[in-house]
Biopython code that builds the backbone (N, CA, C, O; Angstrom):
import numpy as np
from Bio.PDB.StructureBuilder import StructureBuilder

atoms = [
    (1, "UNK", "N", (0.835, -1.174, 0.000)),
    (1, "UNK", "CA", (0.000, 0.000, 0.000)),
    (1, "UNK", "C", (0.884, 1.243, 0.000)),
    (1, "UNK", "O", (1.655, 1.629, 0.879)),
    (2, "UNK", "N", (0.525, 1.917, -1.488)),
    (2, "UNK", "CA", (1.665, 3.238, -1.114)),
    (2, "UNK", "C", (0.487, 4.228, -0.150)),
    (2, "UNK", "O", (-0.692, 4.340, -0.487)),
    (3, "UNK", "N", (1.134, 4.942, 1.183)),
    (3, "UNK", "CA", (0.240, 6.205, 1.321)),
    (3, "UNK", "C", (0.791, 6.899, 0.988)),
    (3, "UNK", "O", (0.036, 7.505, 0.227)),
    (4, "UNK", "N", (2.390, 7.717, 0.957)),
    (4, "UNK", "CA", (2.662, 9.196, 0.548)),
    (4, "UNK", "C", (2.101, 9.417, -0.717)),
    (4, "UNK", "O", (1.829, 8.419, -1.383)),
    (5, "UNK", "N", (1.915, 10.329, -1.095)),
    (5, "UNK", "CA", (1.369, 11.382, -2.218)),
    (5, "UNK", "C", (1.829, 12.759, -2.408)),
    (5, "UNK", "O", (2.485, 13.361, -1.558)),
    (6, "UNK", "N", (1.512, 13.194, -3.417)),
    (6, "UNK", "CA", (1.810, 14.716, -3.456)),
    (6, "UNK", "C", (0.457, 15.383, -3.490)),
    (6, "UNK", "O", (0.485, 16.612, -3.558)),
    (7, "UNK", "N", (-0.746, 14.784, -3.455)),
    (7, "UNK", "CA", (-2.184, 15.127, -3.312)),
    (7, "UNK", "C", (-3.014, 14.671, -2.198)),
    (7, "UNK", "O", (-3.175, 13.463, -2.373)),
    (8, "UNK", "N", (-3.686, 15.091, -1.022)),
    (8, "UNK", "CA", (-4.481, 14.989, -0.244)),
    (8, "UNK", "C", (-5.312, 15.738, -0.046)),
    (8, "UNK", "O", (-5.146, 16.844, -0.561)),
    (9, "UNK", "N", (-6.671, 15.501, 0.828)),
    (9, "UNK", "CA", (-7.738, 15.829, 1.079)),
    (9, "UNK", "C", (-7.412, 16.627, 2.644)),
    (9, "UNK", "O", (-6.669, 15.987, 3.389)),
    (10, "UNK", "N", (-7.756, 17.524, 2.989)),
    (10, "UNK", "CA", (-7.117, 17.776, 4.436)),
    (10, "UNK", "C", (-8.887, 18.673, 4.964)),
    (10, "UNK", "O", (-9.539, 19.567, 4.425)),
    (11, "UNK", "N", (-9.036, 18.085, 5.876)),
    (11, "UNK", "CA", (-10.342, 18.222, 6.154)),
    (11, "UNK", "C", (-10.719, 18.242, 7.460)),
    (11, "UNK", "O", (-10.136, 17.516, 8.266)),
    (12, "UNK", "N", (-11.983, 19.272, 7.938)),
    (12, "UNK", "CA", (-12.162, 18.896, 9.205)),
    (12, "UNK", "C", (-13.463, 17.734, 9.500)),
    (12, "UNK", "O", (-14.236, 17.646, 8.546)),
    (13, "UNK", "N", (-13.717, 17.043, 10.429)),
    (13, "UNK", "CA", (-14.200, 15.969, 10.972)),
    (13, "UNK", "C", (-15.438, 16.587, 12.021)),
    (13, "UNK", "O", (-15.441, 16.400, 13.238)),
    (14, "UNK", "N", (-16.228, 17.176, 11.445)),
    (14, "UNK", "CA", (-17.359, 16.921, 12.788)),
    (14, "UNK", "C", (-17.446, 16.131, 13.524)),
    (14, "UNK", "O", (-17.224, 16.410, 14.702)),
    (15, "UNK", "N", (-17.871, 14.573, 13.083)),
    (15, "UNK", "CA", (-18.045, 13.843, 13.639)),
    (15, "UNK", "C", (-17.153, 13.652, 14.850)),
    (15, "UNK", "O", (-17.557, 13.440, 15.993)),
    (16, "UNK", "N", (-15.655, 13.771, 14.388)),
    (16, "UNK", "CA", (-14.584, 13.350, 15.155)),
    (16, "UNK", "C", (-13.922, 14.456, 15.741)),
    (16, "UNK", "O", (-12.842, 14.350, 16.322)),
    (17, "UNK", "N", (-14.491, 15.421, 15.614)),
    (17, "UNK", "CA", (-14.269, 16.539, 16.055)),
    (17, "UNK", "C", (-12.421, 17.011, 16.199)),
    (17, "UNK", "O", (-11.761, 17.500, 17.116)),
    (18, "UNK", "N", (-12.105, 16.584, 14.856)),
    (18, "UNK", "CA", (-10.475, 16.423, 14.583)),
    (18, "UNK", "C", (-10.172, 17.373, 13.109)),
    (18, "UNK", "O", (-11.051, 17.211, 12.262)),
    (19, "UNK", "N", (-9.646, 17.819, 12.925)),
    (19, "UNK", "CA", (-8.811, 17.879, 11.581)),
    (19, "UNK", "C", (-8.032, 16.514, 10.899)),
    (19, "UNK", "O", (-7.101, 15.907, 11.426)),
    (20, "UNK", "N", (-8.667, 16.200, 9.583)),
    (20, "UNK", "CA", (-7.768, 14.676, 9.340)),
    (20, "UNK", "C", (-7.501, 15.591, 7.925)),
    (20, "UNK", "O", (-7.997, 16.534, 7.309)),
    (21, "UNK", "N", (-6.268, 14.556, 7.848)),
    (21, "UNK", "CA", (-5.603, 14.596, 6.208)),
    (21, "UNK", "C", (-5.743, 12.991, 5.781)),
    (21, "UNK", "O", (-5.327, 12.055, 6.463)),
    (22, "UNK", "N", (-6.337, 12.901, 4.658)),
    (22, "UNK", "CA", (-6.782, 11.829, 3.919)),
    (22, "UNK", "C", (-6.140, 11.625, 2.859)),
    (22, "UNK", "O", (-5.588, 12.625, 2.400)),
    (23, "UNK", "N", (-6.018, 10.702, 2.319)),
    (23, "UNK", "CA", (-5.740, 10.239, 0.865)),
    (23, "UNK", "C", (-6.893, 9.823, -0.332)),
    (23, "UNK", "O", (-7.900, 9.119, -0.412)),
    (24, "UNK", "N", (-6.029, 10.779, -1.263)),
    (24, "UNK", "CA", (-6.869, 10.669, -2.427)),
    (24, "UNK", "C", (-7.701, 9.783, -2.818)),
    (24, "UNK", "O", (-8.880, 10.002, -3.096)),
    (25, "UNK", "N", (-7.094, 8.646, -2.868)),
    (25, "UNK", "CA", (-7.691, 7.304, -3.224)),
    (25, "UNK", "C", (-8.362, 6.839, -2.054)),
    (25, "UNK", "O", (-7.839, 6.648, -0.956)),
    (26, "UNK", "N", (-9.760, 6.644, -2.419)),
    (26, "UNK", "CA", (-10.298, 5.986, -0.964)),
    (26, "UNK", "C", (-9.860, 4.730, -1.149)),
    (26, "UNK", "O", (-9.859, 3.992, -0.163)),
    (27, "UNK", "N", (-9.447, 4.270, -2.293)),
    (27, "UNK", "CA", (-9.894, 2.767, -2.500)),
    (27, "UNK", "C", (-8.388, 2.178, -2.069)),
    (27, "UNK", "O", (-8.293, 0.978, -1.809)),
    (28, "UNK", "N", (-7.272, 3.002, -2.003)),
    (28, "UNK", "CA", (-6.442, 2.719, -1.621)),
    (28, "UNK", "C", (-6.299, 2.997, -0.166)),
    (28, "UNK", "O", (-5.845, 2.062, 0.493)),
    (29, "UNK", "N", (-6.565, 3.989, 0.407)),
    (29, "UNK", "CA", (-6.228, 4.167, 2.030)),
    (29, "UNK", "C", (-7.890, 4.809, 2.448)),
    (29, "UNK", "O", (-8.364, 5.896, 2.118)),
    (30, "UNK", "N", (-8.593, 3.600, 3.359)),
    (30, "UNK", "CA", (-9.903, 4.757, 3.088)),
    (30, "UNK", "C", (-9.836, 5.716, 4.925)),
    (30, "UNK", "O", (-10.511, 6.719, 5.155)),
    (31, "UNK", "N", (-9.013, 5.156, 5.810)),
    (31, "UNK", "CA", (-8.849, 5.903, 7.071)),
    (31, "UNK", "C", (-8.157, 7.101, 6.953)),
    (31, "UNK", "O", (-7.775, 7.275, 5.796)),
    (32, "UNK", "N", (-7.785, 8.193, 7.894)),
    (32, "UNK", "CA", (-7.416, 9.230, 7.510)),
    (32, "UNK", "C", (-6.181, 8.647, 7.606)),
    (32, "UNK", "O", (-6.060, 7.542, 8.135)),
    (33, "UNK", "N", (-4.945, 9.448, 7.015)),
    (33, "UNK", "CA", (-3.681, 8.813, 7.801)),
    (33, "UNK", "C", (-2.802, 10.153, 8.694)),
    (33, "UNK", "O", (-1.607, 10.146, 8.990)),
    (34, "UNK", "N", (-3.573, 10.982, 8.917)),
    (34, "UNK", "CA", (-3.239, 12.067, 10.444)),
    (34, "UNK", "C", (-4.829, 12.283, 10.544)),
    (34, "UNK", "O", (-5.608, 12.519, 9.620)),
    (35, "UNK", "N", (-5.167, 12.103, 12.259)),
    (35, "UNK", "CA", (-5.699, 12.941, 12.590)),
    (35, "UNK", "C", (-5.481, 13.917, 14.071)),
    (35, "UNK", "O", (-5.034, 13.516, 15.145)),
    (36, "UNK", "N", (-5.891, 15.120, 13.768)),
    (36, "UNK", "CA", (-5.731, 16.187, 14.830)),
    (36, "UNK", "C", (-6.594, 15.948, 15.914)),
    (36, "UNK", "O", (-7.627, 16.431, 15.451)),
    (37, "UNK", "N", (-6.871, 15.565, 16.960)),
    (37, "UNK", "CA", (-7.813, 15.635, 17.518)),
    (37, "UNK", "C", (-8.319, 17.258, 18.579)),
    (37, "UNK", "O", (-7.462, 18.112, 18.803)),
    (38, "UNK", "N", (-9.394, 17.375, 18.965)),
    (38, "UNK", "CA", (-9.584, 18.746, 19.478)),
    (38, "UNK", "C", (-8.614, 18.537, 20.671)),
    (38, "UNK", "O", (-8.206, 19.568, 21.207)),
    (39, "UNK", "N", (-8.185, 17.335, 21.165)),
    (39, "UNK", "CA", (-7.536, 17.470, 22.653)),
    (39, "UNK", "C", (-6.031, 18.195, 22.049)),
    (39, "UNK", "O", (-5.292, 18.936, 22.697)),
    (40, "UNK", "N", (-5.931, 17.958, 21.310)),
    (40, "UNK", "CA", (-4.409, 18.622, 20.617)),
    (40, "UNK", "C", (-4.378, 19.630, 20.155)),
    (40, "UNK", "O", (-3.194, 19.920, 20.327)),
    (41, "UNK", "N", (-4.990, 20.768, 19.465)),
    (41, "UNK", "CA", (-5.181, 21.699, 19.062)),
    (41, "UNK", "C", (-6.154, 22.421, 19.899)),
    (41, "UNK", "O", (-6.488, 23.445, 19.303)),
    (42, "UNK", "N", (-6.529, 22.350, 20.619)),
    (42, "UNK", "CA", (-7.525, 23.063, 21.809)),
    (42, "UNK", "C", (-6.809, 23.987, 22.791)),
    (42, "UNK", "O", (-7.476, 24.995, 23.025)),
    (43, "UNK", "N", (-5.664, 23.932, 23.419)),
    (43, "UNK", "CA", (-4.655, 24.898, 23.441)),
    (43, "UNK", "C", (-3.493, 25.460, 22.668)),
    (43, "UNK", "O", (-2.801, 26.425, 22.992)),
    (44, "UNK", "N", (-3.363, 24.542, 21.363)),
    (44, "UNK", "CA", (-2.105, 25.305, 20.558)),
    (44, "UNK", "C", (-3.161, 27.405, 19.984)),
    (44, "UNK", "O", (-4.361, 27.669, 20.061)),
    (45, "UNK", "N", (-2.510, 27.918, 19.717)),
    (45, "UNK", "CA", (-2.490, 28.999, 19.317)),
    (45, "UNK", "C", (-2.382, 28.731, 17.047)),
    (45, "UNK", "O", (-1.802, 27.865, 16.391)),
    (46, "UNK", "N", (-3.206, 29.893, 16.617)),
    (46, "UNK", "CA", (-3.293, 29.742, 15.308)),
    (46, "UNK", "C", (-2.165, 29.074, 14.918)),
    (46, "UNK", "O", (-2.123, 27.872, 14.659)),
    (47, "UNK", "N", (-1.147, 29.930, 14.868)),
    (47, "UNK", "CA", (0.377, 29.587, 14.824)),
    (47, "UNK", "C", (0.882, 28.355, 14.672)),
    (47, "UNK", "O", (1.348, 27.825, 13.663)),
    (48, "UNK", "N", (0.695, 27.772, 16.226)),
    (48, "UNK", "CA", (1.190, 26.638, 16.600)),
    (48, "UNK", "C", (0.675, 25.613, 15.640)),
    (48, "UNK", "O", (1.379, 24.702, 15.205)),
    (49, "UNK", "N", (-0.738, 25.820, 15.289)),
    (49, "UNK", "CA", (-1.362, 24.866, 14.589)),
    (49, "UNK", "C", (-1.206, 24.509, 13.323)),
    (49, "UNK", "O", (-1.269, 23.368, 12.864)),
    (50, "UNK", "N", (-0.944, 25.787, 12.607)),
    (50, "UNK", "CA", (-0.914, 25.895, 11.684)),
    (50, "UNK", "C", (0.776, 25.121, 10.977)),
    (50, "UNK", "O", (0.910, 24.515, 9.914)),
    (51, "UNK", "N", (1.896, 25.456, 12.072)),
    (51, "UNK", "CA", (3.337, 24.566, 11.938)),
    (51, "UNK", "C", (2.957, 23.467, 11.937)),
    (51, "UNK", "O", (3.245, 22.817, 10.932)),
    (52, "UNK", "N", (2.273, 22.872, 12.874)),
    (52, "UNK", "CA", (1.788, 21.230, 13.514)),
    (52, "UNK", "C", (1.457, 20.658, 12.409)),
    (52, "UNK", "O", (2.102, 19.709, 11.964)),
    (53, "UNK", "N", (0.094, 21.306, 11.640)),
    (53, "UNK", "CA", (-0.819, 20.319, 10.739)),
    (53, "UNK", "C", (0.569, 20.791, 9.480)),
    (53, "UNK", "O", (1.362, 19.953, 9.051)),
    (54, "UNK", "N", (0.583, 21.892, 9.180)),
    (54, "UNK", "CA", (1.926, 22.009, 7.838)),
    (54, "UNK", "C", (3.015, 21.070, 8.129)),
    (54, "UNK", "O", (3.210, 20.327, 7.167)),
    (55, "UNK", "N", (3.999, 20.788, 9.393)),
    (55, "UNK", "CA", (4.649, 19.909, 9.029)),
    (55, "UNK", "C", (3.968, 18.194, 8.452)),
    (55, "UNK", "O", (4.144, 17.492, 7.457)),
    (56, "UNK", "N", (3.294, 18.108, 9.490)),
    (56, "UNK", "CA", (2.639, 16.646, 9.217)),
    (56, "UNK", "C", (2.086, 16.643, 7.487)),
    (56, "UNK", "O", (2.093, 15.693, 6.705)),
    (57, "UNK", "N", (1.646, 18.004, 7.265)),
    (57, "UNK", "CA", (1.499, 17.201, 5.764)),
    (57, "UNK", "C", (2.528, 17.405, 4.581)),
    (57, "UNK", "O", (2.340, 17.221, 3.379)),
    (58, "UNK", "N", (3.329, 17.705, 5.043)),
    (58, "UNK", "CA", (4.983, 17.974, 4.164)),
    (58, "UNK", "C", (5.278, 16.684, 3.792)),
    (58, "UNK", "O", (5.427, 16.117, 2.710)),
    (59, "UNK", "N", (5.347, 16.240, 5.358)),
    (59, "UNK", "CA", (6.357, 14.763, 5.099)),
    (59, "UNK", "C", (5.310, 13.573, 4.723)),
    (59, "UNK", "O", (5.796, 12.443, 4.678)),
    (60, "UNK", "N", (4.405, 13.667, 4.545)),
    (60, "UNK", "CA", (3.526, 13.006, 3.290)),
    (60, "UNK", "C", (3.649, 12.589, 1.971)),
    (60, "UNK", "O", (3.367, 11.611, 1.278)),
    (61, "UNK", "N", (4.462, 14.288, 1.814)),
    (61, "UNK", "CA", (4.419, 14.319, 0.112)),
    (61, "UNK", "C", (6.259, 14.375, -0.060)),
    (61, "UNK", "O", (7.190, 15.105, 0.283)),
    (62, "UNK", "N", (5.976, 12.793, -0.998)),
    (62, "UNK", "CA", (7.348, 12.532, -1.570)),
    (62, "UNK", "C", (8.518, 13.718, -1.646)),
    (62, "UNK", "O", (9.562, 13.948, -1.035)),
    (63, "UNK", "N", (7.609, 14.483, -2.973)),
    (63, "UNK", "CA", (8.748, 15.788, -3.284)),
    (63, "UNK", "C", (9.031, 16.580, -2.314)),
    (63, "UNK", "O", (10.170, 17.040, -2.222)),
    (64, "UNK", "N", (7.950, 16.923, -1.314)),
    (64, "UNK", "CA", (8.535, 17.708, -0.324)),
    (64, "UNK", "C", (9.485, 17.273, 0.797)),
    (64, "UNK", "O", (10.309, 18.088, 1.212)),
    (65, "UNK", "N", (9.396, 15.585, 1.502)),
    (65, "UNK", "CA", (10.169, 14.764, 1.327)),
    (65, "UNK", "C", (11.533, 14.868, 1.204)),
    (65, "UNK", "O", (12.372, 14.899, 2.104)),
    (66, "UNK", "N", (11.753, 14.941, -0.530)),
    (66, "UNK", "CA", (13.075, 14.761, -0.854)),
    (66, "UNK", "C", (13.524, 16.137, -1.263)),
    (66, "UNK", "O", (14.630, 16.152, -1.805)),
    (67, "UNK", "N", (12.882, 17.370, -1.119)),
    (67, "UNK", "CA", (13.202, 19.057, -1.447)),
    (67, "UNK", "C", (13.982, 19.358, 0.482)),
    (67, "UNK", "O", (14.927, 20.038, 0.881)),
    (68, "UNK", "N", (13.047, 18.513, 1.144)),
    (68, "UNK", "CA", (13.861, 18.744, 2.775)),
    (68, "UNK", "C", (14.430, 18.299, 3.272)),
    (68, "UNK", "O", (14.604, 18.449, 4.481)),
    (69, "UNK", "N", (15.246, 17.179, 2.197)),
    (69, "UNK", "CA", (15.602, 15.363, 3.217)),
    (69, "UNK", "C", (16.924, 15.821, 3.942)),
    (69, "UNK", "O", (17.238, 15.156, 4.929)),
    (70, "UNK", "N", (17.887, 17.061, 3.517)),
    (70, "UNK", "CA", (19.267, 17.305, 4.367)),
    (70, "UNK", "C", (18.549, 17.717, 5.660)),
    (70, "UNK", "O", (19.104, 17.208, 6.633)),
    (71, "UNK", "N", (17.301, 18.612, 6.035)),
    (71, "UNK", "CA", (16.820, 19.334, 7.182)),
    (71, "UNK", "C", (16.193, 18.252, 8.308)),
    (71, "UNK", "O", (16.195, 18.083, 9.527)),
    (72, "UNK", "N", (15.629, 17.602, 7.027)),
    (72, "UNK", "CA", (14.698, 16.446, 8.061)),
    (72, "UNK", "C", (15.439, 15.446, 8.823)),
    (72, "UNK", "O", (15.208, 15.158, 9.997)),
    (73, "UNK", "N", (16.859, 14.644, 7.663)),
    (73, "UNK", "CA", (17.846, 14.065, 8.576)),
    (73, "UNK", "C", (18.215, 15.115, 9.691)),
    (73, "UNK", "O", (18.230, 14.621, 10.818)),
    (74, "UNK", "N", (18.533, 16.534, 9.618)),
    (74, "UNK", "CA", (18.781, 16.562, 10.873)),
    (74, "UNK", "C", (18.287, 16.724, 12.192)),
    (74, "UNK", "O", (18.791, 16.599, 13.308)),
    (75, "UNK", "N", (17.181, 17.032, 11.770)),
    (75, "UNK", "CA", (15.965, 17.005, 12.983)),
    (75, "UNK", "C", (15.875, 15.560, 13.563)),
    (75, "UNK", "O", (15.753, 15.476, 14.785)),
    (76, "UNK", "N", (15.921, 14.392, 12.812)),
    (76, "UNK", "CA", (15.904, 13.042, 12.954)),
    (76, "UNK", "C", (17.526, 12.730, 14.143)),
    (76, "UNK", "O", (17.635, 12.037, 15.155)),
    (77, "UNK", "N", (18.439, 13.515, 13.482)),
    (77, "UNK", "CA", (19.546, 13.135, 14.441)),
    (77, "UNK", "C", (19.433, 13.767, 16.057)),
    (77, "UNK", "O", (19.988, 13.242, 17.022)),
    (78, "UNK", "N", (18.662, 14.899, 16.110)),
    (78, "UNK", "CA", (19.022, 15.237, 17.441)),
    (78, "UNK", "C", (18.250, 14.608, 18.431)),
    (78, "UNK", "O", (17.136, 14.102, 18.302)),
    (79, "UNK", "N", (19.160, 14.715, 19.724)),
    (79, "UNK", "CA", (18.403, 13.386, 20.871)),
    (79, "UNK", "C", (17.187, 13.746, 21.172)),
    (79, "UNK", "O", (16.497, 13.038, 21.907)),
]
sb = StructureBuilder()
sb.init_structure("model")
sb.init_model(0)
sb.init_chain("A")
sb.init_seg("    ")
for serial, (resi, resn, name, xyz) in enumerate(atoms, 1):
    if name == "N":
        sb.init_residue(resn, " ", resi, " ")
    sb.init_atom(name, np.array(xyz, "f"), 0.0, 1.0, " ", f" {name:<3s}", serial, name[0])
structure = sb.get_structure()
């Protein structure tokens, strides 16, 4: 099952009362594959939120991926 993409659905959830990012293909991934829930974003600030859900859907998408992969290894290296 591939999930990264360079296309998603990024949506909010009444029901679940979350922000999810989805994949295009239902038929391939039909669950979200992030969701925000209100317990998590209920004290971040616009800001905060707005870094939170933007990083999470960067590293989704292949090209963005491999346009950040020197930055992201290094975030990955520190303890």
């Amino acid at each position: 099952m591939k999930f990264l993409s360079d296309s998603f659905t990024v949506r909010y959830d009444d029901a679940l009362k979350s922000i999810v990012i989805v994949h295009p293909d239902k038929d391939e991934l039909q669950s979200p594959l992030v969701q925000i829930r209100q317990a998590t974003y209920t004290n971040m600030s616009f800001k905060e939120l707005a870094e939170f859900l933007g990083a999470r859907l960067l590293l989704l998408m292949p090209t963005m991926r491999a346009h950040f992969k020197e930055e992201i290894d290094r975030m990955n290296e520190q303890p």
